[in-house]
C-alpha positions in Angstrom: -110.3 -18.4 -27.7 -111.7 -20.6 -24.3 -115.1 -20.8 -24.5 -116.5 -20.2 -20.8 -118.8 -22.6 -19.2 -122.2 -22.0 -18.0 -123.5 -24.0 -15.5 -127.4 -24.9 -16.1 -128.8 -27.7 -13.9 -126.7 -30.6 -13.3 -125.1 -30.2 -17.1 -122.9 -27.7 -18.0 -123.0 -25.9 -21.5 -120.6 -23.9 -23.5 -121.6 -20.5 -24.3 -121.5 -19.4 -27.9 -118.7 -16.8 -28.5 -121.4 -15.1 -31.2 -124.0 -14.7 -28.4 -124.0 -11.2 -26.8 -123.6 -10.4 -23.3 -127.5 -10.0 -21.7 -129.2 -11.8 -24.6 -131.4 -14.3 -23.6 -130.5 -17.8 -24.1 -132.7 -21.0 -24.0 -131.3 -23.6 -22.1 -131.0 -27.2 -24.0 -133.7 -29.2 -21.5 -136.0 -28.1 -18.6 -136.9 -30.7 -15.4 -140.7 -30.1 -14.8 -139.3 -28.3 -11.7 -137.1 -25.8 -13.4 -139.4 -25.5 -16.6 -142.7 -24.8 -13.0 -140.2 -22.2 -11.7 -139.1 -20.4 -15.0 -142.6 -20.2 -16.3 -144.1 -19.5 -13.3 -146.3 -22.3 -13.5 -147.9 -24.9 -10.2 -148.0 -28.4 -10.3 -151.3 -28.9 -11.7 -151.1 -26.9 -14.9 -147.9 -27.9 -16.0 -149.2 -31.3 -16.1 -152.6 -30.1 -17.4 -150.5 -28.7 -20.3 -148.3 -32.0 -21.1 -151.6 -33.8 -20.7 -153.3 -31.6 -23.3 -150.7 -32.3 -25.8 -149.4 -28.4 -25.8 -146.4 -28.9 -23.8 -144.4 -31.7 -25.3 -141.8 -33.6 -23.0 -139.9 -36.6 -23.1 -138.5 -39.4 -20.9 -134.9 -40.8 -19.9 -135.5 -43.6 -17.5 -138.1 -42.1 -15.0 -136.9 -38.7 -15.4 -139.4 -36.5 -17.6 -138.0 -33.5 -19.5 -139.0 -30.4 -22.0 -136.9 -29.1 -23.9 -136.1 -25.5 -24.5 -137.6 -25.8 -28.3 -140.8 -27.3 -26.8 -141.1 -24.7 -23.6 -140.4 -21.7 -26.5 -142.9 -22.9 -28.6 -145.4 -23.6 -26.0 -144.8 -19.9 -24.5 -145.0 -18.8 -28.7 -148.8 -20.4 -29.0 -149.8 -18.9 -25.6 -148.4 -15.2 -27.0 -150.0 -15.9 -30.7 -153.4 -16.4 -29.2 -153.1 -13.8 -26.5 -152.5 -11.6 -30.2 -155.2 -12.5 -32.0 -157.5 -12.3 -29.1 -156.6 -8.4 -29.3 -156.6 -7.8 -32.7 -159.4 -5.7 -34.2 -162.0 -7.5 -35.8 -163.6 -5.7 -38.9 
């Protein structure tokens, strides 16, 4: 079986035979400007965030990245506390 390639960025990634057709998939790393555009974020709070400590990145050469395990978990502590926010309090 050929695994059919995915291009994401400037990398390309093989897609996972066991993944379904329509599921969502997390890509491996964000730019700040693809991580802005898919999380509908501006400038200033996407660096707010990193500054913060929330949204953790790292660095190859002068380029600054996220990775998807850092943007998912970011977007889960924004959902958790949008949760308990709503949750009844007896």
């Amino acid at each position: 079986m050929k695994l059919a390639s995915i291009p994401w960025g400037f990398a390309e990634v093989q897609r996972d035979p066991n993944i379904q057709k329509g599921q969502n998939v997390t890509p491996p790393v964000y730019t700040i400007e693809e991580f802005k555009k898919t999380y509908k974020l501006g400038h200033t709070k996407t660096f707010e965030e990193i500054s913060s400590g929330r949204l953790q990145t790292y660095n190859v050469g002068r380029r600054r990245y996220i990775s998807g395990r850092a943007a998912e978990a970011w977007q889960r502590s924004y959902e958790e506390q949008a949760s308990s926010a709503k949750a009844p309090v007896a």
